[in-house]
One Martini backbone bead per residue (centre of mass of N, CA, C, O) as a GRO file, in nm:
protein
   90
    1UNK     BB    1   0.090   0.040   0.028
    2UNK     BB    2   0.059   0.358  -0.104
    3UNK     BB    3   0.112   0.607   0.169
    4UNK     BB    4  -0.049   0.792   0.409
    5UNK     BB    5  -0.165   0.695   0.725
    6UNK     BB    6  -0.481   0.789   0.907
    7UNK     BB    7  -0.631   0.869   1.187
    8UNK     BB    8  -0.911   0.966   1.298
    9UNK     BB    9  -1.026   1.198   1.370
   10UNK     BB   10  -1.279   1.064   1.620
   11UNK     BB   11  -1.065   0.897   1.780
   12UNK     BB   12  -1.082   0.693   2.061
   13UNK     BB   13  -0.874   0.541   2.267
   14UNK     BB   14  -0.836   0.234   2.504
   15UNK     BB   15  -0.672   0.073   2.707
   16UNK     BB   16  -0.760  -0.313   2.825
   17UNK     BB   17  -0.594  -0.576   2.897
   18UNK     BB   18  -0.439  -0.562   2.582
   19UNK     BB   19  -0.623  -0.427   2.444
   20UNK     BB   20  -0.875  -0.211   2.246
   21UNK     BB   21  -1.089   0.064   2.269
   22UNK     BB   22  -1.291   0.210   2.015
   23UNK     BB   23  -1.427   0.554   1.982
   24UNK     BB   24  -1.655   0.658   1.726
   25UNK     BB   25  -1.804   0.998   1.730
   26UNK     BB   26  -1.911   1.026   1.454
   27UNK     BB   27  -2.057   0.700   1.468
   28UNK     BB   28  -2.096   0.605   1.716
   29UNK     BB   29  -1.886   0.386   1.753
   30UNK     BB   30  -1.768   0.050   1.904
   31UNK     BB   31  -1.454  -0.127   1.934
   32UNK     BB   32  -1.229  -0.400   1.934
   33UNK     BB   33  -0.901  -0.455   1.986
   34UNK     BB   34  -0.584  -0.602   1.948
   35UNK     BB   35  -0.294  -0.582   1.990
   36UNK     BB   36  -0.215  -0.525   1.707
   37UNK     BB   37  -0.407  -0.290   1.680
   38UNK     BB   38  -0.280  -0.119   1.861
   39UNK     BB   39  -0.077  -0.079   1.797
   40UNK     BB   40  -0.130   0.072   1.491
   41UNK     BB   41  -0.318   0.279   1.631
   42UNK     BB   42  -0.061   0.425   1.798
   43UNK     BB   43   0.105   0.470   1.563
   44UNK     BB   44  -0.136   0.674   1.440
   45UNK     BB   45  -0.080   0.956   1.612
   46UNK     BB   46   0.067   0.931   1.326
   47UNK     BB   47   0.151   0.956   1.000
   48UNK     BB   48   0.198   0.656   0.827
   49UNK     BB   49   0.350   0.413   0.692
   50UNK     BB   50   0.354   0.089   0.628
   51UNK     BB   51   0.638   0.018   0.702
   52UNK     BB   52   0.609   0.134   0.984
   53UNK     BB   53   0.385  -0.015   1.072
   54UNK     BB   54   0.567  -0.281   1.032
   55UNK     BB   55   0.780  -0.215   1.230
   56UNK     BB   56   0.582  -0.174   1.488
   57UNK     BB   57   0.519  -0.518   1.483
   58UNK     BB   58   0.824  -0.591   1.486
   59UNK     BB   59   0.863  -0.443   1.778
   60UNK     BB   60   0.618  -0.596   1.962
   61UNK     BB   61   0.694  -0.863   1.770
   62UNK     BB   62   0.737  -1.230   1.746
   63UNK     BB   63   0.803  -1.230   1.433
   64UNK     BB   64   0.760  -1.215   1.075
   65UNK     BB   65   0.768  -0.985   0.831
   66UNK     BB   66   0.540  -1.124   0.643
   67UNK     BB   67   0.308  -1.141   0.888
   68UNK     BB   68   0.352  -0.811   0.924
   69UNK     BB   69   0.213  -0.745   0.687
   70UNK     BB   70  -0.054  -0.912   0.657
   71UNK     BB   71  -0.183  -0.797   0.911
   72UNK     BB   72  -0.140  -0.487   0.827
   73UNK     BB   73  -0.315  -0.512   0.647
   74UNK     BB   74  -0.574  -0.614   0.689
   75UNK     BB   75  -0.656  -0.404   0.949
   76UNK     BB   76  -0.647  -0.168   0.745
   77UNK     BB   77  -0.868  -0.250   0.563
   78UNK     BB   78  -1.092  -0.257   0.822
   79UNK     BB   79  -1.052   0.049   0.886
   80UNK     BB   80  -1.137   0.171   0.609
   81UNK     BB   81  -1.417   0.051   0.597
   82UNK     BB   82  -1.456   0.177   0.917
   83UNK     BB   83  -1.345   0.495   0.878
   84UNK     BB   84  -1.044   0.498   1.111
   85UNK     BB   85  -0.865   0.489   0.856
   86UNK     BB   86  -0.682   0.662   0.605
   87UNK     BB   87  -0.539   0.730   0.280
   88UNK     BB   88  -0.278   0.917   0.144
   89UNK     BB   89  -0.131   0.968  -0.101
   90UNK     BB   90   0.197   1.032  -0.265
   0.00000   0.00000   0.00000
């Protein structure tokens, strides 16, 4: 994915158990994340690229860089259509 990946500013994150919990004031709507989701949307407290974000999964977790690719494409993609975070072209 070539861009730059933003989490959306309605947007509340809460760590709770190594969880996290996410809530969309603008969508009105809220949802729970797993470690690996929380990792990439706290690293999206800034505008990343991918890279930065598989980099982001590579250091919190003891993966393979292929598992840490497809896990943040997955994510990313499932943020994207949940309106969570978008991706603004390069």
């Amino acid at each position: 994915m070539k861009g730059t990946f933003h989490r959306h500013t309605d947007l509340r994150l809460t760590e709770l158990a190594g969880e996290g919990v996410v809530l969309h004031l603008g969508e009105r709507r809220y949802f729970t994340v797993n470690e690996t989701g929380l990792t990439i949307l706290n690293a999206l407290a800034e505008p990343r690229t991918f890279d930065e974000l598989v980099a982001a999964v590579l250091d919190e977790f003891e993966v393979t860089p292929e598992m840490a690719r497809e896990t943040t494409n997955a994510f990313l993609q499932q943020c994207i259509d949940a309106n969570v975070v978008s991706l603004a072209a390069a």
